[in-house]
C-alpha positions as CSV (number, residue, x, y, z in Angstrom):
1,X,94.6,104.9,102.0
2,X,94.8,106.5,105.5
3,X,97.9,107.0,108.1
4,X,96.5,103.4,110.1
5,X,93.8,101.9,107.8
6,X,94.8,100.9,104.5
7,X,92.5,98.2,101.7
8,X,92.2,95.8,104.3
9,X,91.9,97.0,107.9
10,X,94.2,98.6,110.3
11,X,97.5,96.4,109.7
12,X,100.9,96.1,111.0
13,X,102.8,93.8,113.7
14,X,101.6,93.3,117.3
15,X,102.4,95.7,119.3
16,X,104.7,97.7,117.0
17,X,102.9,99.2,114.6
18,X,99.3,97.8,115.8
19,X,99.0,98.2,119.8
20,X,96.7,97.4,122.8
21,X,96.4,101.4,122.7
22,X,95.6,101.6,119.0
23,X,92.8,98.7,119.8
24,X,91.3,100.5,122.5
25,X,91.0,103.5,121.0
26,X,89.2,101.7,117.7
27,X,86.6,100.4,120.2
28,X,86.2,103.8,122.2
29,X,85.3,105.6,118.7
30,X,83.1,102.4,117.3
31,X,81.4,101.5,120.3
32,X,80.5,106.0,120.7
33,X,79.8,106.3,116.9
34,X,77.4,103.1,116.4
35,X,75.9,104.0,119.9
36,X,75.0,107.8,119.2
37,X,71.6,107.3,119.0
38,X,70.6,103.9,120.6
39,X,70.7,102.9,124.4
40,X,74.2,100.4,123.2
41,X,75.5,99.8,120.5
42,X,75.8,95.9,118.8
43,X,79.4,95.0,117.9
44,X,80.2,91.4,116.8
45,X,83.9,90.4,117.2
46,X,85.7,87.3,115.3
47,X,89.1,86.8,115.7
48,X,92.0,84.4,113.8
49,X,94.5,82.1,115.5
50,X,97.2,84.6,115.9
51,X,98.6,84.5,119.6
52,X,98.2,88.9,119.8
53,X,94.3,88.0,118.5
54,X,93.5,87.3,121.9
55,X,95.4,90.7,123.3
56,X,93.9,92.7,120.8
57,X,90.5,91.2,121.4
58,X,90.2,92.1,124.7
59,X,91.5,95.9,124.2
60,X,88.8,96.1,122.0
61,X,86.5,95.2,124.0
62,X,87.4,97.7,126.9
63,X,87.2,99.9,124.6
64,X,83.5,99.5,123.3
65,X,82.1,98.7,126.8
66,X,83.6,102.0,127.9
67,X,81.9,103.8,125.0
68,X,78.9,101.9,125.8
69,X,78.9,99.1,123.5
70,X,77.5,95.7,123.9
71,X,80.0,93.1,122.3
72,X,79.2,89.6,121.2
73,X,82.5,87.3,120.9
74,X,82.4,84.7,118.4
75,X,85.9,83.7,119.3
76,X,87.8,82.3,116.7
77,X,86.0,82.0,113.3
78,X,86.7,83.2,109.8
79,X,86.3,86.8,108.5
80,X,83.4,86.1,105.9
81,X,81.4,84.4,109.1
82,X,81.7,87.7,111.0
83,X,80.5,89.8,107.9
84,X,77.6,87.0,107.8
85,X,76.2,87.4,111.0
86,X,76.7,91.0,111.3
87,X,74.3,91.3,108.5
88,X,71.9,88.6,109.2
89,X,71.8,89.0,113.1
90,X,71.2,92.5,113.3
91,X,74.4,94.0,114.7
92,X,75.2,97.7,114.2
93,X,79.0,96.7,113.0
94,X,81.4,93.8,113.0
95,X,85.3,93.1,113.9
96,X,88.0,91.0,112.7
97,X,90.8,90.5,114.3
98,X,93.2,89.3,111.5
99,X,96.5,90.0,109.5
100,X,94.7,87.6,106.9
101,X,97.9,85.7,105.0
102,X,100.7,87.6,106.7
103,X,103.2,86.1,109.4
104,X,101.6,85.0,112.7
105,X,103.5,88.3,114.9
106,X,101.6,91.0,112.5
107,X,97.8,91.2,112.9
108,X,94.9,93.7,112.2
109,X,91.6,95.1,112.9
110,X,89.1,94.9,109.8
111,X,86.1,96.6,110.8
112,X,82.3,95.5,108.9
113,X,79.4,97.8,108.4
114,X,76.0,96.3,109.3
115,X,75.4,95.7,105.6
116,X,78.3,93.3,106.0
117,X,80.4,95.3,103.6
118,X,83.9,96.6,104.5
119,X,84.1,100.4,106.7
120,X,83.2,103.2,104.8
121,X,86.5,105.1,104.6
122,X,85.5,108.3,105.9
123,X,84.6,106.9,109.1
124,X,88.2,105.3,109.3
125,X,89.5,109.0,108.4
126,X,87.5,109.5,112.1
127,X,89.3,107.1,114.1
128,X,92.7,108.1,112.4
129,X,91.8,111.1,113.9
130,X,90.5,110.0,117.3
131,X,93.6,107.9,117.5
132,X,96.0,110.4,116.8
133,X,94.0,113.2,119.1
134,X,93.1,115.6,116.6
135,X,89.3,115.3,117.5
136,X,87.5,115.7,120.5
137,X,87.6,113.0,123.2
138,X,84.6,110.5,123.9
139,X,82.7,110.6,126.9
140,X,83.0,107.7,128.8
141,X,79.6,105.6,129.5
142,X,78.6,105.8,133.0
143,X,76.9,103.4,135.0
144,X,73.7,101.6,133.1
145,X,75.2,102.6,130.0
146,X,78.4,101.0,130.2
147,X,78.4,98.2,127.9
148,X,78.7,94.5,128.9
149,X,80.4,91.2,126.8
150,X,78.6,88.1,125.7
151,X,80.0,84.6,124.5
152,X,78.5,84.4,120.6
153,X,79.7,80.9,119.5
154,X,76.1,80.2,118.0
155,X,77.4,82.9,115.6
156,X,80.0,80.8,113.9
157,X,77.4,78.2,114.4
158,X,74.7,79.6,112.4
159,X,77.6,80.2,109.6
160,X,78.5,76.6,109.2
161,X,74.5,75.8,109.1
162,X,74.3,78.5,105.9
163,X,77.2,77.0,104.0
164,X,76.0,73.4,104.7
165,X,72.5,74.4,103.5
166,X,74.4,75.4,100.0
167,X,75.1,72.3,99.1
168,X,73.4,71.5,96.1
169,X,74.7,67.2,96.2
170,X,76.5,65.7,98.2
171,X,79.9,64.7,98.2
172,X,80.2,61.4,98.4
173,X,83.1,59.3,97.0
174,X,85.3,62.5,96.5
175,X,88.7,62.7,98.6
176,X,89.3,66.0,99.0
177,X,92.5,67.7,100.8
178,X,92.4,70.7,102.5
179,X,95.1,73.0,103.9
180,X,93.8,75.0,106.6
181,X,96.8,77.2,107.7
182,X,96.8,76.5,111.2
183,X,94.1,79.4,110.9
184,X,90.7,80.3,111.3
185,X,89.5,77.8,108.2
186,X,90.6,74.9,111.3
187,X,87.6,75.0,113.1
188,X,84.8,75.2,110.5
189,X,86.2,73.3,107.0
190,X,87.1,70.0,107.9
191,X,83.4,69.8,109.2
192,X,81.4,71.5,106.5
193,X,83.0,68.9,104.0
194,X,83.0,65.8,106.3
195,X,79.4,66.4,107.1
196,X,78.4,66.4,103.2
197,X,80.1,63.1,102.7
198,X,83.5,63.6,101.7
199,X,86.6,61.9,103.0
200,X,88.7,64.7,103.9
201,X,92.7,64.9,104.2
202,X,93.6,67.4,106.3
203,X,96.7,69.4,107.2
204,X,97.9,72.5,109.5
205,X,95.0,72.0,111.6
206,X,96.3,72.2,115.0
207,X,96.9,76.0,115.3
208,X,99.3,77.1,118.5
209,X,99.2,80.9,118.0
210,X,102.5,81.3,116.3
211,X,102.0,78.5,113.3
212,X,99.6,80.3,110.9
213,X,100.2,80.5,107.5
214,X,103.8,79.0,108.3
215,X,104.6,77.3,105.2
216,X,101.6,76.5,104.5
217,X,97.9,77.6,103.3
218,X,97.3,79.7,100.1
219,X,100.8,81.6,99.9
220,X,102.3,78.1,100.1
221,X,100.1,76.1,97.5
222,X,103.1,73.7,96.4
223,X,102.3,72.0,100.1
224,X,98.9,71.4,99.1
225,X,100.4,70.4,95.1
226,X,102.3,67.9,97.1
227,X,99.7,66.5,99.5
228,X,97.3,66.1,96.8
229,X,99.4,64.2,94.7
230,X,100.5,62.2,97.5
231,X,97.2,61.1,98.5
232,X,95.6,60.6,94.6
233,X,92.9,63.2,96.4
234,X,90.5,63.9,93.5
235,X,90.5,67.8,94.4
236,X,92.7,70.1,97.3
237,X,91.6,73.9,98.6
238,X,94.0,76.0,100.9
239,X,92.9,78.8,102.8
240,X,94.6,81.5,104.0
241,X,94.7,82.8,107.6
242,X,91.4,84.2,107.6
243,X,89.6,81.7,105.1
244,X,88.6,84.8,103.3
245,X,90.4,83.2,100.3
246,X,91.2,80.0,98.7
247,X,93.0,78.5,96.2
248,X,92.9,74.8,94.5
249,X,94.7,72.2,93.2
250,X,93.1,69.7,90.7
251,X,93.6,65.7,90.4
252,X,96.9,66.6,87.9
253,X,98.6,68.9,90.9
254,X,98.2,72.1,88.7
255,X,96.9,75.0,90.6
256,X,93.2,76.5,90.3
257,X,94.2,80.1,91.0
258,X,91.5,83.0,91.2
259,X,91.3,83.2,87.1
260,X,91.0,79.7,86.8
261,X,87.9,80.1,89.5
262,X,86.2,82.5,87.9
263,X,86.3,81.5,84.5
264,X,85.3,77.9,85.2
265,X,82.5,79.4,88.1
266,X,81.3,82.3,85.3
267,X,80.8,79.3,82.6
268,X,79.4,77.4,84.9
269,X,76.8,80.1,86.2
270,X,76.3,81.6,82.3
271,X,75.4,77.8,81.5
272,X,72.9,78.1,84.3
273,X,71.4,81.3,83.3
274,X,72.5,83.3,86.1
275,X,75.3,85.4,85.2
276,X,74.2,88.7,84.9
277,X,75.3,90.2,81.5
278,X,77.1,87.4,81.1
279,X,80.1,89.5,83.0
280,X,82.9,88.7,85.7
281,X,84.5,91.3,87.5
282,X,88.1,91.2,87.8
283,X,91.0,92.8,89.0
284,X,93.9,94.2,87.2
285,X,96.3,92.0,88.3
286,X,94.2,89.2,86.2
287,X,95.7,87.3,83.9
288,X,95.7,88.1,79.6
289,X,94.3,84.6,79.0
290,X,91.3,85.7,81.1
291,X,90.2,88.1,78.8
292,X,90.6,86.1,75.6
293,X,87.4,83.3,76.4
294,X,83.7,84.5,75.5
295,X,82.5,85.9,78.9
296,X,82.5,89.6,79.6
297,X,85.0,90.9,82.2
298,X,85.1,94.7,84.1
299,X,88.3,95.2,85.8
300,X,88.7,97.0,89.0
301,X,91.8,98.2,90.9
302,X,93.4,95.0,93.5
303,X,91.2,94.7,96.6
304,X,88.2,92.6,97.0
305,X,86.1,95.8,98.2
306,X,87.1,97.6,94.5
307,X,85.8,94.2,93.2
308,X,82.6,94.4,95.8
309,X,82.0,97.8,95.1
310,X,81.4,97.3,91.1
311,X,79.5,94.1,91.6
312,X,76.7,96.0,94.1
313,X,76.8,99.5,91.4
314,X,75.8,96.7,88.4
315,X,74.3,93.6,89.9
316,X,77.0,91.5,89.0
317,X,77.1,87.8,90.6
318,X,80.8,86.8,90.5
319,X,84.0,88.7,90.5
320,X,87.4,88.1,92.3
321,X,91.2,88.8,92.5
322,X,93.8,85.9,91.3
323,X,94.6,85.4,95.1
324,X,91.6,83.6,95.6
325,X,89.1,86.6,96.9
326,X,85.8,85.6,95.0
327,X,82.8,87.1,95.9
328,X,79.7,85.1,95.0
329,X,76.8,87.9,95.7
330,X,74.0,85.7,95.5
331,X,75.2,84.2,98.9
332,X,77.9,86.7,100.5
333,X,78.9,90.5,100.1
334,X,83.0,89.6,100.7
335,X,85.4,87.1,99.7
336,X,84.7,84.0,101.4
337,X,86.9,80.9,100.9
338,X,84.9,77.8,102.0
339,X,82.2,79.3,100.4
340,X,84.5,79.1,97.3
341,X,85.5,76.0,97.5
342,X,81.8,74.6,98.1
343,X,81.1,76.7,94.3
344,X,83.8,74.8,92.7
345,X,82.6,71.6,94.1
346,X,79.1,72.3,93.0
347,X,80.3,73.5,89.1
348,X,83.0,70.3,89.0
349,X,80.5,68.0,90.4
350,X,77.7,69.5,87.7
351,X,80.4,68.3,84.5
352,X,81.0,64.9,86.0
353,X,84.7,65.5,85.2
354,X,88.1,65.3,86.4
355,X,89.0,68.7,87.6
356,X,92.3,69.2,84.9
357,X,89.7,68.5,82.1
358,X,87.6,71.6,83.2
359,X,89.9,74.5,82.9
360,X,92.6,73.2,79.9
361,X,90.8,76.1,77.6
362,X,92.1,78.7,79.4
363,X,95.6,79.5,78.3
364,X,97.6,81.4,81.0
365,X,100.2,83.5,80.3
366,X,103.8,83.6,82.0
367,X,103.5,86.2,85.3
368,X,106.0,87.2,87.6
369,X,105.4,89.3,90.6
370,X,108.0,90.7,92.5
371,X,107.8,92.4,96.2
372,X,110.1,95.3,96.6
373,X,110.8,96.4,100.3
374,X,111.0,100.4,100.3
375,X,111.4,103.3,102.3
376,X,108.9,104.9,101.3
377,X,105.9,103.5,98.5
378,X,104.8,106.5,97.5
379,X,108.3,108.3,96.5
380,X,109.8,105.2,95.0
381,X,106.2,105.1,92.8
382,X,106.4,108.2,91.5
383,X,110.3,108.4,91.3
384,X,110.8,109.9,87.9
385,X,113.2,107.6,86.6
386,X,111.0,104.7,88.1
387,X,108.4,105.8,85.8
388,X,110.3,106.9,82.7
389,X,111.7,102.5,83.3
390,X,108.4,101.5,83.6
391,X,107.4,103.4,80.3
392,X,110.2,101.6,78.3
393,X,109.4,98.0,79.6
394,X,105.1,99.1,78.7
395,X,106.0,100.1,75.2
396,X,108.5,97.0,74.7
397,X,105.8,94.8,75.5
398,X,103.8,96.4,73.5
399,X,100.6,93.7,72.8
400,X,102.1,90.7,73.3
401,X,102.6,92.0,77.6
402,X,101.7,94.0,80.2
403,X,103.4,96.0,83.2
404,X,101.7,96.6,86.3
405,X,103.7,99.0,88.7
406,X,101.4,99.5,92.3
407,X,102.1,100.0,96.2
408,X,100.9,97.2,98.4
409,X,97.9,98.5,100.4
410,X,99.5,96.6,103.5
411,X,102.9,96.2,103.3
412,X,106.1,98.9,102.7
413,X,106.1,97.2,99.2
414,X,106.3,98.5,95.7
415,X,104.7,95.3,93.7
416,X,106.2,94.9,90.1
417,X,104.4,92.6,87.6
418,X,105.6,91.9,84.1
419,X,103.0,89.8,82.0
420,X,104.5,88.3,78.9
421,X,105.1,85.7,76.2
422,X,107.6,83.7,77.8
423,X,109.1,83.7,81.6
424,X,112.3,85.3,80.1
425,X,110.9,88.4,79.2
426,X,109.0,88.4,82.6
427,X,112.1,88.1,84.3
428,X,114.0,90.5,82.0
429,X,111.6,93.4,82.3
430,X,110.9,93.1,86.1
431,X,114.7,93.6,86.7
432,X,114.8,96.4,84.8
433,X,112.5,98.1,87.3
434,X,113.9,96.4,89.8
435,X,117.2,97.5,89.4
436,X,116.1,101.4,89.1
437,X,114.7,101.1,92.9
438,X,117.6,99.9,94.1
439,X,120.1,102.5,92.5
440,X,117.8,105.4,93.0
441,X,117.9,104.2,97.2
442,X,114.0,103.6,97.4
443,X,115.2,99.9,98.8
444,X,116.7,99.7,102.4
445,X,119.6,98.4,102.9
């Protein structure tokens, strides 16, 4: 990970640690890098319902019309739509302005190579650079060359087409609830599944700038537990800010996390011939259970691009985190989560079943993650007594559990995750990491 960009974009709060300044100067080195040898450079820009989206947005812009960059706005869509169309329409990169599933007052910048695929890192390692002045400055486009800014909507247009055309049957005589997050999943999901025939219930879908992900969408999935059984819906999804991942709840209440996706998904494409290998590429932070059924997994380190990155090296179809990031790479190169929903419905649909009788075979096993604020990640990581805790709690678990010690690639966090037989070891070992943070003063006070 870099000083700015981390494994999702350029993230941090508005104008704190992500400013109009930082923005601008993203654009100036884009819109001169993509541009270097064509008349203007082709940038595509999507943005989330955050109120600093809009700020950001337009910084951006300055800044790749200064470098000489034309820019397309698609205005507020979801993150896999602007990977989409930069592939399919032919632009030279793509921008999302999103802080994904964090509060509404952080945001970020995720940029999208033309292949649709997330920034190759050491171009980020060049506008680290740019930004912080340590390489030479950009020469300002000049009359004819300076860029100009067109109004894209067809973009998220031409999205909702593709994810329509997907639809293998319709939908008819299914109630499904959707939590959209007051985010960018508001203007596209309600439609995709009314238009195939579904009676939709849907909440958080009146976005004010400040409401996203506010106690709601995929980090609060007991609202859509709660709606669901509510309502008797037959199926729920939730979305996070971005819609680049979902989760769902079946007709019982019980969550369909990322695990529960891809097994029932990787069964349901094996079945169908079309799982290459007959693998599934996970993430470490899977769960046990996972690994115990008869398909093949690889496991990758968290982040959908680690997941994205093995799937393109082998040919793989599926893989996914148990956040909800799947990547289905027969029809997208990043996590997309309408387009995960639509899979489920085509795979619960195909077994003519009630959603809880689809998964029961998978046996998960107790998990508890805990968040730890820290000074500083790194330090606190490698702390010696950290790591001499965290050898202790691995060889008490021994088979029957797991530890998984990481920094967040976002967040000042040190992530502790104890997988085990029962929820009291769980909660036993984490606090024995825990603990050591706190008397070693990693944790603020």
């Amino acid at each position: 990970m870099g000083k700015y960009f981390g494994t999702d974009g350029f993230r941090g709060e508005a104008n704190k640690d992500l400013t109009v300044e930082h923005a601008y100067k993203v654009g100036r080195y884009i819109g001169w890098y993509f541009g270097r040898n064509k008349d203007h450079a082709q940038v595509v820009i999507g943005k989330d319902t955050r109120r600093s989206s809009y700020m950001l947005e337009y910084a951006l812009v300055a800044g790749l019309t200064a470098s000489g960059a034309d820019v397309s706005l698609m205005h507020v869509t979801t993150t896999p739509s602007v990977a989409y169309i930069t592939r399919t329409d032919g632009f030279d990169c793509g921008i999302m302005i999103s802080a994904s599933h964090n509060p509404y007052f952080d945001n970020g910048i995720k940029v999208i190579n033309g292949k649709g695929h997330k920034l190759e890192p050491e171009i980020e390692e060049q506008i680290e650079k740019y930004i912080d002045g340590e390489s030479e400055e950009i020469p300002m486009a000049k009359r004819e060359a300076i860029g100009r800014c067109f109004d894209y909507t067809k973009g998220r247009d031409e999205y909702i087409e593709y994810l329509k055309d997907l639809v293998k049957e319709p939908f008819d005589g299914k109630t499904v609830a959707l939590d959209l997050a007051n985010g960018s999943a508001s203007m596209i999901a309600k439609e995709i599944f009314e238009s195939m025939g579904a009676q939709v219930i849907a909440r958080h879908d009146e976005p004010n700038g400040t409401n996203i992900n506010r106690e709601c969408g995929s980090t609060h999935i007991e609202v859509l537990q709660a709606l669901v059984y509510d309502t008797g819906a037959d199926i729920g999804f939730a979305y996070d800010g971005d819609a680049d991942r979902c989760l769902a709840v079946d007709d019982d209440g019980k969550v369909i996390d990322g695990d529960h996706i891809l097994y029932l998904c990787g069964k349901y494409l094996k079945e169908q011939g079309k799982l290459k290998d007959d693998t599934v590429v996970t993430t470490v932070m899977s769960n046990m259970g996972l690994y115990k059924l008869g398909i093949h997994y690889e496991q990758t380190a968290v982040g959908d691009k680690y997941v994205c990155e093995n799937m393109m090296a082998n040919g793989y179809v599926i893989g996914g985190e148990q956040s909800g990031h799947i990547i289905f790479k027969e029809h997208a190169v990043t996590g997309d989560g309408i387009l995960t929903s639509l899979m489920i419905m085509e795979a619960w649909l195909h077994y003519g079943k009630p959603m809880s009788m689809l998964t029961g075979d998978l046996v998960i096993y107790p998990q508890l993650l805990e968040n730890v604020k820290v000074k500083d990640k790194v330090a606190a990581r490698e702390d010696e007594d950290v790591q001499k805790a965290a050898k202790e709690v691995t060889e008490s678990l021994g088979d029957a559990g797991r530890l998984l010690l990481r920094e967040s690639g976002t967040e000042p966090l040190i992530r502790v995750m104890v997988e085990a037989e029962t929820d009291e070891m769980c909660r036993e070992n984490v606090d024995k990491i825990v603990k050591v943070l706190h008397e070693k003063g990693h944790v603020p006070d």
